[in-house]
VOKEGU-666558 format. One record per atom (N, C-alpha, C): y, z, x; residue in one letter. Coordinates in steps of 0.05 Angstrom, whole numbers, plus 5000, padded with zeros to 4 digits. Layout:
N
YZXA
...
This chain:
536
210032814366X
209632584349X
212332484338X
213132174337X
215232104327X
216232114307X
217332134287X
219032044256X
216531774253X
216431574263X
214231284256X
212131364260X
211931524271X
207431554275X
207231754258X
208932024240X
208432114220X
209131994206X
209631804199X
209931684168X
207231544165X
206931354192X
204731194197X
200931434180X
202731684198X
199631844187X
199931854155X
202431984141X
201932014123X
201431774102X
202031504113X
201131294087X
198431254091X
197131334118X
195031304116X
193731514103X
193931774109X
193532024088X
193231964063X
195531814052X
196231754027X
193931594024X
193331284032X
191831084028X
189931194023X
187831414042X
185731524038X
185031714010X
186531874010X
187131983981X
186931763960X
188331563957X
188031363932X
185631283938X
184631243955X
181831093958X
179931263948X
179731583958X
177631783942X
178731843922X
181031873899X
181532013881X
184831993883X
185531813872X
189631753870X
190731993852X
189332053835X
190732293821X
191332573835X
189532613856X
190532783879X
192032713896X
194032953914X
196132873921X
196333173951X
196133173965X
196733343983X
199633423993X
201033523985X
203033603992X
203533924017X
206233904029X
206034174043X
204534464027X
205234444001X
205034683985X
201334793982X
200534513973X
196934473968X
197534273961X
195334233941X
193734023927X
195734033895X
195433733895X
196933693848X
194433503848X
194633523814X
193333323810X
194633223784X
195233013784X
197632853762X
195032673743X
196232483731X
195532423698X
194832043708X
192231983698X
191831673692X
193631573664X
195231373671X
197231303640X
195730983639X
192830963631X
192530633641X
194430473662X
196030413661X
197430133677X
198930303705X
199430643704X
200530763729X
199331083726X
199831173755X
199631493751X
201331613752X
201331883746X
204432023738X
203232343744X
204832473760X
205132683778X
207832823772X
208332943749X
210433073738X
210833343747X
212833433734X
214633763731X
213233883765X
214133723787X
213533843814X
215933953827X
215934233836X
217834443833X
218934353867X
221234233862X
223334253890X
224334473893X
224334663872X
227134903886X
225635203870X
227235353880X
225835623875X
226835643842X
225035733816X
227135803798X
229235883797X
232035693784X
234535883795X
235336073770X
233536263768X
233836563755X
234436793768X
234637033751X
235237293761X
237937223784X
237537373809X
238837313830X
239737083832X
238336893833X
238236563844X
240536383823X
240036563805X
242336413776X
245836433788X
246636153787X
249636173800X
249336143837X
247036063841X
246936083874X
245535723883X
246735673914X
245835483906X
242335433917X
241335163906X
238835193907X
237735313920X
235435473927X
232835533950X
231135253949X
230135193974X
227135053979X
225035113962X
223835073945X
221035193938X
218935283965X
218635483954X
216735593976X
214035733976X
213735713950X
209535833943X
207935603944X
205435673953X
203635523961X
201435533945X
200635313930X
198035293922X
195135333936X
194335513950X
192335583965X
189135503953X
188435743933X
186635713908X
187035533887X
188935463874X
189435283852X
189935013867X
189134763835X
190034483844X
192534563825X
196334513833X
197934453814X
198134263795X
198434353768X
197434173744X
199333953743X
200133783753X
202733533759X
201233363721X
200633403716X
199933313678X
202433333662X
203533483670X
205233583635X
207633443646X
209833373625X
212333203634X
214133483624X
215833413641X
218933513657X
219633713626X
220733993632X
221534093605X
225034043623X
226933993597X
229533973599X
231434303615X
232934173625X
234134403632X
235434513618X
235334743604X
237434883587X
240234793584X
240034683563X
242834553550X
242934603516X
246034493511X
247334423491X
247334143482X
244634063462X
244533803471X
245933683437X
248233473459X
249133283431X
246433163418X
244633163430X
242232943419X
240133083392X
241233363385X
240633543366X
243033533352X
241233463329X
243933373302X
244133653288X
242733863283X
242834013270X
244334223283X
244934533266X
248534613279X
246934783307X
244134883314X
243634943336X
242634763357X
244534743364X
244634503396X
242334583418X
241234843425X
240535013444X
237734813454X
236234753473X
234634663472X
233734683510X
230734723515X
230534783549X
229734993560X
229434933592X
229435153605X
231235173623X
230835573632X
233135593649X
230335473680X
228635503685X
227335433699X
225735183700X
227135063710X
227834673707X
227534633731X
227734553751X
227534433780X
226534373788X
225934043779X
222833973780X
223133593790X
221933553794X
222233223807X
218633143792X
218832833785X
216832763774X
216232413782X
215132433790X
213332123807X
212331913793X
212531723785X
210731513772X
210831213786X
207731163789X
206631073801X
205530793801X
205930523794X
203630303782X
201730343796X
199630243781X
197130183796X
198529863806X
196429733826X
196529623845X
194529513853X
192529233857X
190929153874X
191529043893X
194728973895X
196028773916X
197928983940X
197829243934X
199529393950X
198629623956X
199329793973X
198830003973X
201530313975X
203730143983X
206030183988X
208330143972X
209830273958X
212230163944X
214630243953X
217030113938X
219830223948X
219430413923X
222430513925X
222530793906X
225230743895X
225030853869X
227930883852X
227831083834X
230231233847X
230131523843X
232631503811X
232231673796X
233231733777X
234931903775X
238231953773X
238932173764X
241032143725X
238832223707X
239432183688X
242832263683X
243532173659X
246532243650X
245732433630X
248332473616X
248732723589X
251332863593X
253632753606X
255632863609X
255233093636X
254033073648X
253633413661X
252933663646X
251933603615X
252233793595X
249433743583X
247733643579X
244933493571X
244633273585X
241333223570X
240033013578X
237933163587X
235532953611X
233532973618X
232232783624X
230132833647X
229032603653X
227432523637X
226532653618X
224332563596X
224932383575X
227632443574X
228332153553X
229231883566X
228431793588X
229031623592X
226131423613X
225931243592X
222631173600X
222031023626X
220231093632X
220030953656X
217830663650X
216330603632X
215030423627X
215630113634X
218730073626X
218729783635X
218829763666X
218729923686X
219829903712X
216529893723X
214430093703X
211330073710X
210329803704X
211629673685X
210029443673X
209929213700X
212729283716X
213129093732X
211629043756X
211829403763X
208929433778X
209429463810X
212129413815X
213429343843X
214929653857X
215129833843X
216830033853X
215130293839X
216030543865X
215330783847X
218030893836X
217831063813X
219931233799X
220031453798X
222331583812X
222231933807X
224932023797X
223832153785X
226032303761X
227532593768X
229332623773X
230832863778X
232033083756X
230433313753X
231933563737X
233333693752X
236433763743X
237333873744X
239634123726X
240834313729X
242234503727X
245134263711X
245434423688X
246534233665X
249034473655X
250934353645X
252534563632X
254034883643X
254335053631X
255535283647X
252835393667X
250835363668X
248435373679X
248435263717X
249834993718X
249934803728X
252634783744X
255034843722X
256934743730X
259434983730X
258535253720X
261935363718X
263035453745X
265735513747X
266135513782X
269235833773X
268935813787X
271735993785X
273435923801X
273135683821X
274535553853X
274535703869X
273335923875X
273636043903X
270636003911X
270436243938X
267536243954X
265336443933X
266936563916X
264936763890X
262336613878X
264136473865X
262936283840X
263035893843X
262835843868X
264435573871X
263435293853X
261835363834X
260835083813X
258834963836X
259234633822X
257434453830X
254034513829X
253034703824X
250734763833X
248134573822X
248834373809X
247434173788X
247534013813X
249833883830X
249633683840X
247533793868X
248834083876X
247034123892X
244334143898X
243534143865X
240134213861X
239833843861X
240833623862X
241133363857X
240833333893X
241533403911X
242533353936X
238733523947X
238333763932X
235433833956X
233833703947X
233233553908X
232133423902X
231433173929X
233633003929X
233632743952X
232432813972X
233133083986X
231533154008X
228333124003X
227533283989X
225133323983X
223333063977X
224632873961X
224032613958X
222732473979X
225632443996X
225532264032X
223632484055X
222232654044X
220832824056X
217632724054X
217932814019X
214532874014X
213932533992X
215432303997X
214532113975X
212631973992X
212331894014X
210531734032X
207631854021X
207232064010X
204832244006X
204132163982X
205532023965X
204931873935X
205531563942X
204831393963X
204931153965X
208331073972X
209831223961X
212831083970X
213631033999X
215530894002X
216830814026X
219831024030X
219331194049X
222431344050X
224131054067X
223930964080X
225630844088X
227330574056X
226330604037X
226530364022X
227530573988X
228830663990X
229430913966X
232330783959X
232830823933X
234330723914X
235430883890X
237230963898X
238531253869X
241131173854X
239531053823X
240531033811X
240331263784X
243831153778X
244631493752X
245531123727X
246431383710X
248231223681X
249931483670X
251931413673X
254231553659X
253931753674X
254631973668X
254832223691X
253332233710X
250432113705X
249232083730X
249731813747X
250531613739X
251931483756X
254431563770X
256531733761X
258831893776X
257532023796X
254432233785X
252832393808X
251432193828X
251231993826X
250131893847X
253731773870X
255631643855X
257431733870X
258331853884X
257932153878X
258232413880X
256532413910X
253832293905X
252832363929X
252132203960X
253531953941X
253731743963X
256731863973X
258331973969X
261332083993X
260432313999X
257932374001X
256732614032X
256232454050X
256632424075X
255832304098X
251932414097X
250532564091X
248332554098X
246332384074X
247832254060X
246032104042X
246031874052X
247131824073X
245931484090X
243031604104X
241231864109X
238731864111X
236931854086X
239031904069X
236931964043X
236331784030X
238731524028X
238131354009X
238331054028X
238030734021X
238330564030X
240730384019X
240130453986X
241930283962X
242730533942X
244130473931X
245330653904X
245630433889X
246430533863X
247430433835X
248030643815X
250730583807X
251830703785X
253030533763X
251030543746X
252030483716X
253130623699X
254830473684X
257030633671X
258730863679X
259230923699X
259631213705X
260531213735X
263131303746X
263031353774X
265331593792X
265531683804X
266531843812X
270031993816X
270531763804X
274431673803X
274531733764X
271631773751X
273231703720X
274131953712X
276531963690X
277932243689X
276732493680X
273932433672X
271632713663X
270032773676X
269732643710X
269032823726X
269433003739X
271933023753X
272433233768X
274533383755X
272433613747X
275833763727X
277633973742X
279233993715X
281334293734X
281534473709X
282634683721X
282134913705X
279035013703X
278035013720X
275235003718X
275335463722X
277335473731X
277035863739X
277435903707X
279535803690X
280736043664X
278435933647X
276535693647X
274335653631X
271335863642X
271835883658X
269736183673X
270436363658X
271536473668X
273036763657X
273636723626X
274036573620X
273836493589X
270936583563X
269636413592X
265536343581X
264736733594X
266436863605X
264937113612X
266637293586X
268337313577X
269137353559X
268237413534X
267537103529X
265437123503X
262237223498X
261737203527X
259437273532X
260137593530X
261937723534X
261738063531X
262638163562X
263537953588X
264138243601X
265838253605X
268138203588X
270938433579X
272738123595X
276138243602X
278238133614X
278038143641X
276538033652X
275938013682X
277837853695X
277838013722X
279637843736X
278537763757X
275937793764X
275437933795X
273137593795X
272137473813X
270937263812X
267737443810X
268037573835X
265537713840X
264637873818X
266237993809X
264838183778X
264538003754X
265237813757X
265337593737X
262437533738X
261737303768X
258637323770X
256737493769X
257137753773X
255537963770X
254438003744X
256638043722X
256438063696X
254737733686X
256037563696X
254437343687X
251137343683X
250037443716X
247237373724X
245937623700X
247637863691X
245737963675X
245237893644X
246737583632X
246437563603X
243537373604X
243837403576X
241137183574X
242936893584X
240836663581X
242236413586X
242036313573X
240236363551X
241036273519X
243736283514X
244936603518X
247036673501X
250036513518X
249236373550X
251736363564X
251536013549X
249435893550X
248935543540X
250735643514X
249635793495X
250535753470X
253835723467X
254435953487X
257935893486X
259735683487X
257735423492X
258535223497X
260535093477X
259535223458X
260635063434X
264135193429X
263735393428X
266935493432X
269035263448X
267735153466X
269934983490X
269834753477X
268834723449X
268534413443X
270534423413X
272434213416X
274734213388X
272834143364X
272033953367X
270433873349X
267833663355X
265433653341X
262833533350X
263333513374X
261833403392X
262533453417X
264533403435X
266233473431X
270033373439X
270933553454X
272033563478X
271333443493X
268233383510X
267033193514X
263933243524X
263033383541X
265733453571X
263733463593X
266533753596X
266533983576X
267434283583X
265834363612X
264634293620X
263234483645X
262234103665X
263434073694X
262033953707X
264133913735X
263233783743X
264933883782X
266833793788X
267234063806X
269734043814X
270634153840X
272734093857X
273634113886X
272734433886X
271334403921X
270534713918X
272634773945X
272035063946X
273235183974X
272235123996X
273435144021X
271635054042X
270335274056X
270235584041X
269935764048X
267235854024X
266635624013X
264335593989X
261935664011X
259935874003X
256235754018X
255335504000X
254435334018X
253035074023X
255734944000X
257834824006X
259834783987X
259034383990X
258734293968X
259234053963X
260233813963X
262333973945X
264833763949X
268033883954X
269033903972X
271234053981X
273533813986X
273833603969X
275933433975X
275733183951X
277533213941X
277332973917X
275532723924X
274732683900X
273232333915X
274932213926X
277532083912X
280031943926X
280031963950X
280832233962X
280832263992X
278832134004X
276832353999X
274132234015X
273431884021X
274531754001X
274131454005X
276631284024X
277631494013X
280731384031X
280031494051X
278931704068X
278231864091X
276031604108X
274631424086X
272231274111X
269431384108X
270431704111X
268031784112X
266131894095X
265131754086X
261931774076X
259631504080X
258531614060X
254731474066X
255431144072X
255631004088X
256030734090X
252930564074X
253430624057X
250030484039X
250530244020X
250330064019X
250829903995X
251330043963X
252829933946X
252230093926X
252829923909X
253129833880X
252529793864X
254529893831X
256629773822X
257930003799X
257729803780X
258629963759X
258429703735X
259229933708X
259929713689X
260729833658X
261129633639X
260429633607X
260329453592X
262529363582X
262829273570X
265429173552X
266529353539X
264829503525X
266029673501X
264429943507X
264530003539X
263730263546X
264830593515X
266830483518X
268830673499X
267330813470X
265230643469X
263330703437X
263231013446X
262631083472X
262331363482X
264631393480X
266231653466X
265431753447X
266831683428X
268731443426X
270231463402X
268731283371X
267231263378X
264931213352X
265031413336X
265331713348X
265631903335X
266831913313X
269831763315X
270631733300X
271631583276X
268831443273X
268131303248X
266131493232X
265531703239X
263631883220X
265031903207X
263531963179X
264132073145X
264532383146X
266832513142X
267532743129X
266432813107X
267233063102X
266333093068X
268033063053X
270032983061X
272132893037X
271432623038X
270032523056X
269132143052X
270732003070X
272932103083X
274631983104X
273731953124X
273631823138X
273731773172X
275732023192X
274332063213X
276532223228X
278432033236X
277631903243X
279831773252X
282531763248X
282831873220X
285231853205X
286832093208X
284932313221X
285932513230X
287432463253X
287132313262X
289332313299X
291632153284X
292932103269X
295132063253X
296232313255X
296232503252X
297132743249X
296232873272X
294532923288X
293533073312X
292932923336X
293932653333X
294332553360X
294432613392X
297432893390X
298132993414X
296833193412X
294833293403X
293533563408X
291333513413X
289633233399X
286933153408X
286333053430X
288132783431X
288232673461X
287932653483X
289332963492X
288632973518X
285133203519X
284333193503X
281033283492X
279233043498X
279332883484X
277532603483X
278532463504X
281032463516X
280732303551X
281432433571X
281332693568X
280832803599X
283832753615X
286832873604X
289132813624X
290033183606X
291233123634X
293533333625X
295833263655X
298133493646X
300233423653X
301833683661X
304233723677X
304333973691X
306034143662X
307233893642X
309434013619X
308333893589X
309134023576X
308333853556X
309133693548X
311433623555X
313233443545X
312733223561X
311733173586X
310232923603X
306932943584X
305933103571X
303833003560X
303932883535X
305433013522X
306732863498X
307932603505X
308732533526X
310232253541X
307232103538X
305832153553X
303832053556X
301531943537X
301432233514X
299732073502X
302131873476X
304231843484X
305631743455X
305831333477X
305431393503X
305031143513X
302730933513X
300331143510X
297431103507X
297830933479X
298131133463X
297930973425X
300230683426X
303030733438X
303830513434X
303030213446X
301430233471X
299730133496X
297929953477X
296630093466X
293830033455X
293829963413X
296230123404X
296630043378X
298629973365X
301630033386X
303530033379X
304330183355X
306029963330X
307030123312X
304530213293X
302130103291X
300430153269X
298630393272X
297830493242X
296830803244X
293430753257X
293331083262X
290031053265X
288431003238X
286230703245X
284930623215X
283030633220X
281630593207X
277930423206X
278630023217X
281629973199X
281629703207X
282829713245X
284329923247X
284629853277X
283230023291X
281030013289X
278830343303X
278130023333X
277729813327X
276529763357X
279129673382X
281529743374X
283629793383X
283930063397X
283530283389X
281630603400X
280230473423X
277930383406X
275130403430X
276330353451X
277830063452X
279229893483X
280330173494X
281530343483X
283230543494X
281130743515X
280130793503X
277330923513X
275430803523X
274430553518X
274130403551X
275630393578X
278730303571X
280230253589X
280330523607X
281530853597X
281830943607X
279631223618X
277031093606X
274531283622X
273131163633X
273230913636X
270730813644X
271930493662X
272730323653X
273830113662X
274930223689X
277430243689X
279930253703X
279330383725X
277230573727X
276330743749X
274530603759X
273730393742X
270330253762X
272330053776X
274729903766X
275229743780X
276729893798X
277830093804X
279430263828X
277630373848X
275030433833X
273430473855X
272030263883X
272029953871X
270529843875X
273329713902X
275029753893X
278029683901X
278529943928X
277830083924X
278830313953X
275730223970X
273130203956X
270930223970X
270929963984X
272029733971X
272629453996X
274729574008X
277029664013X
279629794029X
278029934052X
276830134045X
276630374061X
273330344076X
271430254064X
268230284071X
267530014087X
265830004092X
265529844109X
263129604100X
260929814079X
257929814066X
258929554046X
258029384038X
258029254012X
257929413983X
259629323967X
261029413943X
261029163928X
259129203900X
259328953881X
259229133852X
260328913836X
261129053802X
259128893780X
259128943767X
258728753737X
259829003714X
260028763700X
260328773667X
258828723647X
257628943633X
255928763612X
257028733585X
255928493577X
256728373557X
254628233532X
253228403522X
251028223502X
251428513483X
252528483459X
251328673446X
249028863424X
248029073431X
245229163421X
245429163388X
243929103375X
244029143343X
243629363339X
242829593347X
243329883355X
243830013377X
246230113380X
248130113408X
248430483406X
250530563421X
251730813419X
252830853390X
255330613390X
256330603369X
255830743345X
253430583336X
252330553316X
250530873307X
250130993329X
247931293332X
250331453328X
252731483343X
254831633336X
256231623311X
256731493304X
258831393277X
256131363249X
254131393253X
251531433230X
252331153210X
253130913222X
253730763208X
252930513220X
252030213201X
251129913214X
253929793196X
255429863190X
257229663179X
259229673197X
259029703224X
261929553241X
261329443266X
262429293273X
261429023292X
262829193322X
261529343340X
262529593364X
262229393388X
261029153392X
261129033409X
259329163431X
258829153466X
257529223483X
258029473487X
256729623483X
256829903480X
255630143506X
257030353505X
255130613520X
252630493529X
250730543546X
247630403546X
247030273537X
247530123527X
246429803520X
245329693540X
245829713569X
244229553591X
242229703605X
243029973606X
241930193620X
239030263606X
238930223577X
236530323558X
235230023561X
235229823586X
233929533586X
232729553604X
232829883625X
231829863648X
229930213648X
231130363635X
229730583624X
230430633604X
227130533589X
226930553559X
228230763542X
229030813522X
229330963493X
228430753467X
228031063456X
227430873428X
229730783415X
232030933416X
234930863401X
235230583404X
233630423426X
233630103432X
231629943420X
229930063402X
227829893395X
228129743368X
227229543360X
225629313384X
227629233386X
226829083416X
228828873430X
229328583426X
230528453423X
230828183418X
229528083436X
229427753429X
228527583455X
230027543490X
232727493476X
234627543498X
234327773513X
234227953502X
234128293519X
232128313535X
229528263526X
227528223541X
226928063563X
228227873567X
229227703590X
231127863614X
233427973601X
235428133611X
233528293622X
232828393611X
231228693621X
230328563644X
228128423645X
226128313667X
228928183693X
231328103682X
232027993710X
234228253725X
234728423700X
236528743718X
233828863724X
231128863716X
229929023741X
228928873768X
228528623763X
228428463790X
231728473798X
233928583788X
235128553807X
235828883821X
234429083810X
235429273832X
232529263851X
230329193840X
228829103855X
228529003885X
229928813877X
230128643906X
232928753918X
234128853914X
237429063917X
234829253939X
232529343939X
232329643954X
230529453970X
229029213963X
227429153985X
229628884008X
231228893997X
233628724024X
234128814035X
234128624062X
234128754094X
237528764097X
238728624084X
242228614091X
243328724070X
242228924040X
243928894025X
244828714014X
244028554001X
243828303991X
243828343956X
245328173929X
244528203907X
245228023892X
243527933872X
243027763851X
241227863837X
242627783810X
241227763785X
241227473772X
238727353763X
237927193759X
238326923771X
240626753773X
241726593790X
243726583802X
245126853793X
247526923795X
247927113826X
249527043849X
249327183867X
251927253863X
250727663871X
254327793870X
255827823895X
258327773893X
259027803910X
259627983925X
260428143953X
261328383967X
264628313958X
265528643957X
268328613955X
269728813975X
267828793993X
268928874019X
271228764035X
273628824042X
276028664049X
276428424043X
275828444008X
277628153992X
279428263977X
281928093978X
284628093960X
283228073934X
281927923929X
280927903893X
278028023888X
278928213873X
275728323864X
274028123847X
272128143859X
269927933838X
267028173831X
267028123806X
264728123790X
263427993773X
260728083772X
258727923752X
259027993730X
259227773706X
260027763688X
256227853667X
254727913660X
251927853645X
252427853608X
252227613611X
252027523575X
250027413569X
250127453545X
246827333524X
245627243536X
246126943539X
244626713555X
245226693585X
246926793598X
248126623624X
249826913639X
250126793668X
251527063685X
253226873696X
255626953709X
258526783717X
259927073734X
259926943760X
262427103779X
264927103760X
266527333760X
269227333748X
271327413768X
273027333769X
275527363788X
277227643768X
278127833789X
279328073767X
282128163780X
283328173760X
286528183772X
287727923791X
């Protein structure tokens, strides 16, 4: 039987199933049976990978492999978080999750006009350090009614991400549980009405880098059609770290098993703590509130890694040609930077701003909150004393010059890498490569949630566009404008996964490819109106 006459069976499989009972679902394993939400159905916490406990903890994913024989699997309950350190807990215990997370979750519109949808796959952000697919709504994408949505858990934090750089302990294992997820998707989604040929994986902020991440494998041109990464992409300086071995051996340390040198006794000792107690350590690697954000997330492995990931800087790899030739999609706001330096408009208890603290701790914070270092210190001290004069010159750190900061922290985490990316991927790829910028700002933004304050004007912030396409409440209510917005960025990744050429526009606005052009162009999205921008 061909690849087309099993797909052909299973939409028909599928069709028949919706026709006796949609909330059943036949999969290899058995039978689920998922949840009526009025307007869609929803088929949650469905286990792609073996729990990665005991043994399996630090290894990379297994297949799921038990079978529902006797039982229907209860697909009802929504996604529990993967064991993290979550900034999104204000109180001083961060801890929150499970270590047994590995779960993909389906949502469905109902439909009298279709029977078939494209798919847009989710890989939430949180630094590599939190998050979850549960906080991020899928409702406005059901309202629309045109696509299904599946949500990806994965392996977060030292859980997820610690490595020691050799073949012992080699990291990544978050992205890898992100990579069998896709499989599993382009496998078993035809069996819930989706289209594998028509799949669409979009991230925001670290999960936009991870979908980067997984568009430079050469085998994600079967998995996916289109990508998109918002806010977030594979070149910015808090993804791929170093020093990732003396932060291992560090986190085994505190955890109790002594001055290790050995990679292998390192993991050994690891797999026997709780994973409470290894998440909790988290906080040790952080200077202050969560500073730096992303202590644990990927990094170059060995090529002598099992099932190894990523074994070559992104740079290379793009400059190499080779990867996924897929259309893709990048973008970042104006004032991306609210992440994280909003932080530092919080109230002390002396009543000060931190901010006023990098007056005095400048060269020691610095390279914390943007992710550089340097082979001497005296080139990092060069560096960061070029940064402040760059961006503030002679004047101190204030509250009056704090959105002078943010630019800083736009420019050098988030900007500068979307436009270098978009810049090697017209050079080197062959696929279509388009940008935007957003520009409308939320009356409750990042800004404003970090810094616990409405008296300062933060401009386009962290998610501001991303919470227009999967809901949070930190966005509610929406203006009139936004509501518009919203409706024309989901018709535009919309019609992004159902184009036969890779093709994209939002609202009237067609973007352009910046595939072997001298001038990068991007879409500009403001209040009222969208405008190609010419850049550099």
């Amino acid at each position: 039987m061909t690849d087309k006459s099993i797909r052909i069976a299973l939409l028909c499989l599928g069709a028949a199933a919706t026709f006796a009972d949609p909330l059943l679902v036949e999969l290899p394993h058995g039978r689920l049976r998922g949840r009526d939400n009025k307007g869609y159905y929803s088929y949650e916490s469905i286990p792609y990978a073996e729990p990665p406990v005991g043994e399996l903890r630090f290894e990379a994913p297994q297949p799921y492999s038990q079978q529902w024989k006797e039982t229907t699997f209860d697909a009802s309950q929504p996604p529990v978080l993967c064991m993290q350190w979550s900034q999104f807990i204000e109180h001083a215990d961060k801890l929150t999750g499970s270590e047994d997370c590995l779960t993909v979750s389906v949502y469905r519109p109902k439909s009298s006009n279709r029977s078939t949808f494209s798919v847009i796959v989710l890989i939430h952000g949180g630094c590599f350090m939190f998050g979850g697919a549960v906080e991020n709504g899928h409702e406005p994408l059901m309202a629309s009614a045109n696509v299904i949505v599946v949500k990806i858990s994965y392996r977060l934090g030292p859980l997820g991400f610690v490595s020691t750089g050799d073949g012992a302990l080699p990291g990544n294992f978050g992205l890898k549980d992100q990579r069998l997820a896709l499989h599993w998707i382009k496998q078993n989604i035809a069996r819930f009405g989706g289209e594998p040929e028509n799949i669409l994986v979009l991230g925001f902020s670290s999960g936009a880098a991870a979908v980067h991440l997984q568009l430079l494998q050469q085998e994600f041109r079967q998995l996916a059609k289109v990508a998109v990464s918002i806010s977030g992409n594979a070149l910015n300086p808090w993804i791929v770290l170093k020093s990732g071995r003396r932060r291992a051996f560090e986190l085994g340390r505190m955890v109790g098993c002594g001055l290790l040198s050995d990679s292998a006794e390192l993991k050994k000792c690891l797999k026997t703590k709780d994973a409470a107690q290894l998440v909790r350590a988290v906080r040790e690697f952080l200077v202050f509130d969560y500073v730096p954000f992303t202590p644990f997330g990927p990094v170059v492995e060995t090529v002598d890694a099992s099932e190894p990931f990523l074994t070559q800087h992104p740079i290379d790899i793009i400059k190499s040609g080779k990867f996924a030739q897929v259309p893709w999609l990048v973008s970042y706001t104006q004032e991306d930077g609210t992440y994280n330096a909003a932080l530092l408009l919080a109230k002390q208890a002396n009543g000060r701003e931190l901010i006023e603290e990098l007056n005095s701790r400048w060269y020691e914070l610095a390279p914390h909150f943007l992710f550089y270092s340097k082979k001497t210190i005296e080139e990092m001290d060069n560096y960061s004393r070029d940064l402040r004069q760059e961006y503030l010159g002679n004047r101190n750190f204030s509250l009056e010059n704090y959105l002078n900061v943010q630019r800083m922290f736009t420019d050098v985490l988030f900007r500068n890498d979307t436009i270098r990316s978009i810049e090697l991927h017209g050079k080197y790829g062959k696929s279509p490569v388009y940008g935007y910028v957003y520009d409308n700002p939320a009356n409750q933004g990042s800004g404003h949630w970090l810094s616990k304050r409405n008296n300062v004007s933060f401009g386009s912030g962290h998610w501001d566009d991303f919470f227009l396409i999967f809901d949070n409440p930190v966005r509610h209510p929406l203006r009139s404008d936004e509501k518009i917005i919203s409706k024309n960025l989901i018709r535009m990744i919309e019609s992004f996964v159902q184009s036969e050429n890779g093709t994209l526009t939002y609202d009237n606005c067609v973007l352009r490819d910046n595939v072997a052009q001298e001038q990068l162009k991007l879409l500009s999205i403001k209040r009222n109106s969208c405008e190609v921008l010419q850049v550099r």
